[in-house]
C-alpha positions in Angstrom: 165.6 37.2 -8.1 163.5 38.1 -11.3 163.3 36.1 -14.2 164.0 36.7 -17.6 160.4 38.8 -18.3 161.1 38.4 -21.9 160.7 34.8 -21.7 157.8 33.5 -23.5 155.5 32.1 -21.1 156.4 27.8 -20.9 154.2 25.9 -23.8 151.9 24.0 -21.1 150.6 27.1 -19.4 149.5 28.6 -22.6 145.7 28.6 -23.0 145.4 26.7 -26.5 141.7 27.2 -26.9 141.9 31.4 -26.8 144.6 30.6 -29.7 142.5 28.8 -31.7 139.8 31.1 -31.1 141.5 33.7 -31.9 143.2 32.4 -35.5 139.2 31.8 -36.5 138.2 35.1 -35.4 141.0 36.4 -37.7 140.1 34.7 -40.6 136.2 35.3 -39.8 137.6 39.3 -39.7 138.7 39.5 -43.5 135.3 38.2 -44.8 134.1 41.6 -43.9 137.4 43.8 -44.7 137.7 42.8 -47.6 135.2 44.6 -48.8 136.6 47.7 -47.6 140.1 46.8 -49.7 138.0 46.0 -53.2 135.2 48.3 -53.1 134.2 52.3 -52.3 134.2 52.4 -48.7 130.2 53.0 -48.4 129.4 49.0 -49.2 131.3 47.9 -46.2 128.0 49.1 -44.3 125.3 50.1 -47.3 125.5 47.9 -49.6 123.1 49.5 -52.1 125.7 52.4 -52.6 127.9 49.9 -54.7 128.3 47.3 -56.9 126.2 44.2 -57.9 123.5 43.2 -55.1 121.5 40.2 -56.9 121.9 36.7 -57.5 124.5 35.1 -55.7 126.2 38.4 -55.0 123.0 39.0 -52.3 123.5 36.2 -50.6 126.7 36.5 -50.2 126.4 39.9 -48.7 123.6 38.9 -46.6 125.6 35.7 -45.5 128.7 37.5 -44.4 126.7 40.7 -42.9 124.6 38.6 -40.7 127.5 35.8 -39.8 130.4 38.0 -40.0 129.3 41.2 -39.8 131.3 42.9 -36.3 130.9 39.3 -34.8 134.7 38.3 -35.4 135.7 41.7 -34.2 133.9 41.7 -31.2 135.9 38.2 -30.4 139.2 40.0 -31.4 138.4 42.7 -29.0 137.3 40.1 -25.9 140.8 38.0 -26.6 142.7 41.8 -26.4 141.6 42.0 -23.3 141.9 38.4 -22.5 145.7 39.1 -24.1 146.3 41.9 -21.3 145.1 40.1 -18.3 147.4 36.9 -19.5 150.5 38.8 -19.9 150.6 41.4 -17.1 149.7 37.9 -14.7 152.9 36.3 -16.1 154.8 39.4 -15.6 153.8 39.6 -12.2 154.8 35.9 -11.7 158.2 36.4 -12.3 158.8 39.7 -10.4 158.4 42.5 -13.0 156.3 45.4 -13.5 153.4 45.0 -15.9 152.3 48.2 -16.2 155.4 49.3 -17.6 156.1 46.6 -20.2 152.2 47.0 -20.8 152.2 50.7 -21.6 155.2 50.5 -23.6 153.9 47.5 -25.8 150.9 49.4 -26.3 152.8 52.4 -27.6 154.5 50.4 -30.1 151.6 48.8 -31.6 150.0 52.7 -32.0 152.7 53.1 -33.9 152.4 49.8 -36.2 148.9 51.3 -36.4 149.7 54.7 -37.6 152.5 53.5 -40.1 150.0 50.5 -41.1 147.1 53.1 -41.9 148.8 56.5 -43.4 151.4 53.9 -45.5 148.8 51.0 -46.2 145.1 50.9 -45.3 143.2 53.5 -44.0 141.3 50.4 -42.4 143.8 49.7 -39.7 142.6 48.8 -36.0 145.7 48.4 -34.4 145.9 52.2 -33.2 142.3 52.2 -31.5 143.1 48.8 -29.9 146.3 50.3 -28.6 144.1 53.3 -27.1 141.6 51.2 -25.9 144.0 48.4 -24.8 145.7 51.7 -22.2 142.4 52.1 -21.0 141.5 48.8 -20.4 144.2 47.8 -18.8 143.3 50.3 -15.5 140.5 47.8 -14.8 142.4 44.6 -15.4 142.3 44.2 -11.0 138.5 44.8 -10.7 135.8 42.1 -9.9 134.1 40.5 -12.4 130.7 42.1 -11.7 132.6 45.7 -12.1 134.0 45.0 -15.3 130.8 43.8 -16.4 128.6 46.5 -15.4 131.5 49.0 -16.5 131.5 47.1 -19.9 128.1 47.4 -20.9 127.8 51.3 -19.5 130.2 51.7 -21.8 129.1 49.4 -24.7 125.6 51.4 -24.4 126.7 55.0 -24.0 128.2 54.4 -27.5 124.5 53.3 -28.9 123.2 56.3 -27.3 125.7 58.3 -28.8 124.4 56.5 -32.1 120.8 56.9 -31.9 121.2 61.1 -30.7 122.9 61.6 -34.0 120.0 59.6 -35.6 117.5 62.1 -34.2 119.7 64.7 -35.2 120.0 64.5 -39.3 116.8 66.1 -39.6 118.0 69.2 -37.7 121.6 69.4 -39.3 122.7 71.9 -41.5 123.1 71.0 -45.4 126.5 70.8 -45.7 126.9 68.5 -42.8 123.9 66.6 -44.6 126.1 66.4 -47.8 129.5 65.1 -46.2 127.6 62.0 -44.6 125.9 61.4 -47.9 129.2 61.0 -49.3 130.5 58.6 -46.9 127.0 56.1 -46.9 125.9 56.7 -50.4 128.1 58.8 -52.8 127.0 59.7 -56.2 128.5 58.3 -59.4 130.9 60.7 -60.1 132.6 59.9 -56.3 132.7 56.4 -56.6 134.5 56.7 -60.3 137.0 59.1 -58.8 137.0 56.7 -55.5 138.0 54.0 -58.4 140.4 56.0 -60.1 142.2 57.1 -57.1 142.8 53.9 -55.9 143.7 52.3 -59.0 146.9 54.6 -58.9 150.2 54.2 -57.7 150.9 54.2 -53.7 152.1 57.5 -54.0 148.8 58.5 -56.3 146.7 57.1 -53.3 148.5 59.1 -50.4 146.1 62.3 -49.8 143.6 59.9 -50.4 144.7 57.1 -47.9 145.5 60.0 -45.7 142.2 61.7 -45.8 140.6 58.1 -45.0 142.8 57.2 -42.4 142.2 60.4 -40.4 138.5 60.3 -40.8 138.6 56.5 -39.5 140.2 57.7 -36.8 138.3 60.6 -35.4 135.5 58.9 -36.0 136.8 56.3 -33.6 136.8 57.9 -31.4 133.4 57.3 -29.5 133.4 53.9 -31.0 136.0 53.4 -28.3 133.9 53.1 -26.0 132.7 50.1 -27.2 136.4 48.6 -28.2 137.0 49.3 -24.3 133.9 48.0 -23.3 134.8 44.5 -25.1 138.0 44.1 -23.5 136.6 44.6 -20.4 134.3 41.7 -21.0 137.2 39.7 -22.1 138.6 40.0 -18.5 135.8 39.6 -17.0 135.2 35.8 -19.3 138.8 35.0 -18.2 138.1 36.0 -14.2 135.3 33.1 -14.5 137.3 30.8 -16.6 135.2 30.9 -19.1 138.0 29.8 -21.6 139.2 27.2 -19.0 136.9 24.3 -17.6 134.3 26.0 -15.4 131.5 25.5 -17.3 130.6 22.0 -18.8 130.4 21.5 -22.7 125.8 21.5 -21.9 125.5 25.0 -20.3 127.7 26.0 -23.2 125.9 24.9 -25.5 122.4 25.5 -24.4 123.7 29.3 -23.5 125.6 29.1 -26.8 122.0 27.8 -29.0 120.1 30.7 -26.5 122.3 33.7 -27.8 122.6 32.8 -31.3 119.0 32.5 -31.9 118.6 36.3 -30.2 121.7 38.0 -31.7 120.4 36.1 -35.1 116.9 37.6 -34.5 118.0 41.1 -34.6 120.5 40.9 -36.8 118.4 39.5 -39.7 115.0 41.6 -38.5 117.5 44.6 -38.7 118.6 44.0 -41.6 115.2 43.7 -43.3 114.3 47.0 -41.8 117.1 49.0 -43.7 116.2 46.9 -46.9 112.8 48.2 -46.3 113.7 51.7 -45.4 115.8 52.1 -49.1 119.4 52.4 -46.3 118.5 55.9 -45.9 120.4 58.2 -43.7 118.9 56.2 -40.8 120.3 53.2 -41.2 123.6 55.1 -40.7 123.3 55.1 -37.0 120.1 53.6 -35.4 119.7 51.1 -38.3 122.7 49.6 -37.4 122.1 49.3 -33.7 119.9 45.9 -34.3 123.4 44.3 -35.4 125.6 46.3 -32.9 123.8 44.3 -30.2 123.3 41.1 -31.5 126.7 40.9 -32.6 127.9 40.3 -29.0 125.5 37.8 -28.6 126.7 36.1 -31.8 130.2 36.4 -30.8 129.5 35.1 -27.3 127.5 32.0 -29.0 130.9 31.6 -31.2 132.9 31.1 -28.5 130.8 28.8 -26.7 130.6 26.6 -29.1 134.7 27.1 -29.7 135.3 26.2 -26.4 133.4 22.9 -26.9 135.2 22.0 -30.2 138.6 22.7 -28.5 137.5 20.2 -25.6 136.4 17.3 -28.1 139.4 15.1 -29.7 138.2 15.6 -33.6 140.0 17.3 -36.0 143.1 17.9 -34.3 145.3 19.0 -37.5 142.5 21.4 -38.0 142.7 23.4 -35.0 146.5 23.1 -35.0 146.1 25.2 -37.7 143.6 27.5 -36.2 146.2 28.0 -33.6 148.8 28.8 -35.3 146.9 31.9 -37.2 146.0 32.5 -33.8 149.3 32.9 -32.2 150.9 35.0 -35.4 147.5 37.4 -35.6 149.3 40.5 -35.8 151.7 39.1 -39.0 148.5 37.4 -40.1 146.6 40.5 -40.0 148.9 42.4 -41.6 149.7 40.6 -44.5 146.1 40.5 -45.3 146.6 44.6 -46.5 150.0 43.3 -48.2 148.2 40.4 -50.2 144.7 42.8 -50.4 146.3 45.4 -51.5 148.6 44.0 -54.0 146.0 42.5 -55.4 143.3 45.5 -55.4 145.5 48.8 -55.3 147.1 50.4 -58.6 150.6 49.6 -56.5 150.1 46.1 -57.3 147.0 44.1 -59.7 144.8 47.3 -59.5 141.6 45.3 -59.7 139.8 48.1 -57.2 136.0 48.4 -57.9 136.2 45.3 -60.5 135.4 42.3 -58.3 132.0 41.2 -57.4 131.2 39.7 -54.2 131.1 36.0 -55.0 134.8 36.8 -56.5 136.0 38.6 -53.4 134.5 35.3 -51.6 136.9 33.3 -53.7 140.2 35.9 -52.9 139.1 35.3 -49.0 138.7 31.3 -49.4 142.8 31.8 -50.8 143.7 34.0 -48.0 142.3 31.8 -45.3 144.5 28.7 -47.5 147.5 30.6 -47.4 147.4 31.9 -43.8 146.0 28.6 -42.8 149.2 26.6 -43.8 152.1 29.4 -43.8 151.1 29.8 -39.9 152.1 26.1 -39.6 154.9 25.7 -41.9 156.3 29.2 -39.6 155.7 28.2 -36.3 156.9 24.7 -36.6 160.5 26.5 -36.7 160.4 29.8 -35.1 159.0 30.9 -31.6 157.1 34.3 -32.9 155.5 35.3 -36.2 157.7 37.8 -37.7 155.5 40.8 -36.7 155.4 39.4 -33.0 159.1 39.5 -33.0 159.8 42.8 -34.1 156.8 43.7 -31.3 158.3 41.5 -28.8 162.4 42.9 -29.2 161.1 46.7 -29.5 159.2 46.1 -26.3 161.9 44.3 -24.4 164.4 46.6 -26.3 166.7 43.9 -26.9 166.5 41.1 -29.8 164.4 38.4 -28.6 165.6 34.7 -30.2 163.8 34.0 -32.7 164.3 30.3 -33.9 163.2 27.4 -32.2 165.9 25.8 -30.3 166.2 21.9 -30.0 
């Protein structure tokens, strides 16, 4: 006899540490995306092409690019596939089939994603994670040294893929030349019309959301690889218990002090070299690659040194509430387009393209306050965050209970 597969798995199995992990690498997420809800999309990666870069505004930027900068996303991507591994286990434990539940709770979430992007923010990951997270999910059953070596095939064929279109600019055609100048460093006239557009109403953005959203994701395309390739390392960490007690709080840390002071290296020395280079064209594809590498190291370093906090007995209350954001990351994430965009977009305060970085620091610091303490307040009385609910019932196809019973 089966048992209920809706049932959420029992409090005392859950792996409290990859929920903590997770609510930080959430937070750590907005510090870069919210410069791709305030300002013309081209800052998010040049930050010459937009908006203040000197006093504190610069270090600000070069704090959050080096310390933020595709670390927190790589994390959010290792936990997905953490996520997958977790759940189709405790389907299989009670007698149901995971593939099936899987596939269907990955179709849902491409839709959150689609509605979330073409309604919202043209930002959205939750489509491509829903690709990737079909793909992945082929490979949850292989060893550890296949994921591994699959992982980083993958992870690399996209950095090839990179660097060839690198060689390439100098052979492309003008027009082609023209549309990438638009997206990395667009004249005057585009960013006032960027500013204009999304200053209007959400109807006034639409063509323009639209436009963005589909660009985003073609161009994600062969980025999947790498999404995929991140997932698969998350099963493989999980397969050697990484999250769990297998390795001792020294070997964490001396791997964690090992990769952080590599992924740091290239991060800052490529960095310097698209400062030095004026962020040309080049800094489009292979200048980035210095960060696209040492950001997994970063991330890896992260959760290292996670894994060690979670183990010690200090600051308890704190990563209560880490946990918390961690176990509602889909409501959390989304409500950081509803409070982002009511507070940048012309449907709500309409301060697009006014904020400087320092103040977008600020809006993030009142996000993370908000998020940190609603999470808490929430799941102290209900089961799910809201979003996980409506994810949860559509995927069981029945209303899943809600409130937590005494």
């Amino acid at each position: 006899m089966t048992q209920n597969l809706a049932e959420p798995m029992a409090l005392q199995s859950r792996l409290l540490n990859i929920d903590i992990i997770r609510g930080i690498a959430l937070l750590g997420i907005l510090l870069m995306n919210i410069q791709a809800f305030s300002m013309n999309f081209s800052a998010y990666s040049n930050p010459t092409s937009f908006g203040d870069l000197s006093g504190i505004n610069f270090y600000v930027y070069y704090f959050s690019h080096i310390f933020a900068d595709q670390k927190f996303m790589t994390i959010f991507s290792i936990l997905f596939g953490v996520g997958i591994v977790l759940m189709a286990e405790n389907i299989e434990r009670k007698g149901g089939n995971p593939g099936k539940i899987h596939y269907k709770r990955m179709f849902i979430l491409a839709i959150f994603g689609l509605l979330h992007a073409y309604l919202l923010w043209f930002g959205d990951i939750l489509f491509p994670y829903a690709l990737a997270g079909m793909i992945a999910y082929t490979a949850r059953k292989k060893s550890v040294r296949f994921l591994l070596i699959t992982a980083f095939l993958s992870i690399g064929f996209c950095s090839l893929v990179m660097y060839l279109i690198s060689f390439a600019i100098p052979m492309m055609e003008e027009a082609d030349l023209q549309n990438m100048l638009a997206m990395w460093a667009p004249t005057q006239e585009m960013i006032d019309k960027d500013i204009l557009v999304n200053q209007a109403s959400w109807l006034g953005q639409m063509e323009h959301r639209n436009f963005m959203a589909s660009k985003m994701q073609t161009n994600v395309l062969f980025y999947m690889f790498r999404i995929v390739g991140l997932m698969m390392i998350g099963m493989a960490l999980f397969k050697l218990d990484f999250f769990g007690k297998r390795f001792s709080n020294k070997s964490l840390a001396i791997s964690a002090v090992i990769t952080l002071a590599l992924g740091l290296l290239l991060s800052i020395t490529g960095n310097q070299a698209n400062f030095d280079s004026g962020w040309g064209l080049d800094s489009m594809m292979s200048g980035i690659q210095p960060n696209y590498w040492g950001s997994i190291l970063m991330a890896y370093s992260y959760m290292s040194l996670l894994i060690v906090f979670c183990r010690s007995s200090a600051l308890m209350k704190l990563k209560s509430l880490f946990a918390n954001v961690g176990k509602m990351a889909l409501t959390n994430y989304l409500s950081h387009t509803l409070i982002c965009g009511f507070i940048f977009y012309g449907w709500g305060l309409g301060y697009y393209g006014s904020f400087e970085r320092s103040d977008m620091l600020l809006v993030v610091l009142g996000v993370w306050t908000f998020q940190l303490f609603f999470s808490s307040f929430w799941m102290a009385r209900y089961q799910f965050g809201p979003f996980e609910w409506l994810w949860r019932s559509m995927t069981y196809g029945k209303r899943q209970p809600l409130k937590i019973t005494q």
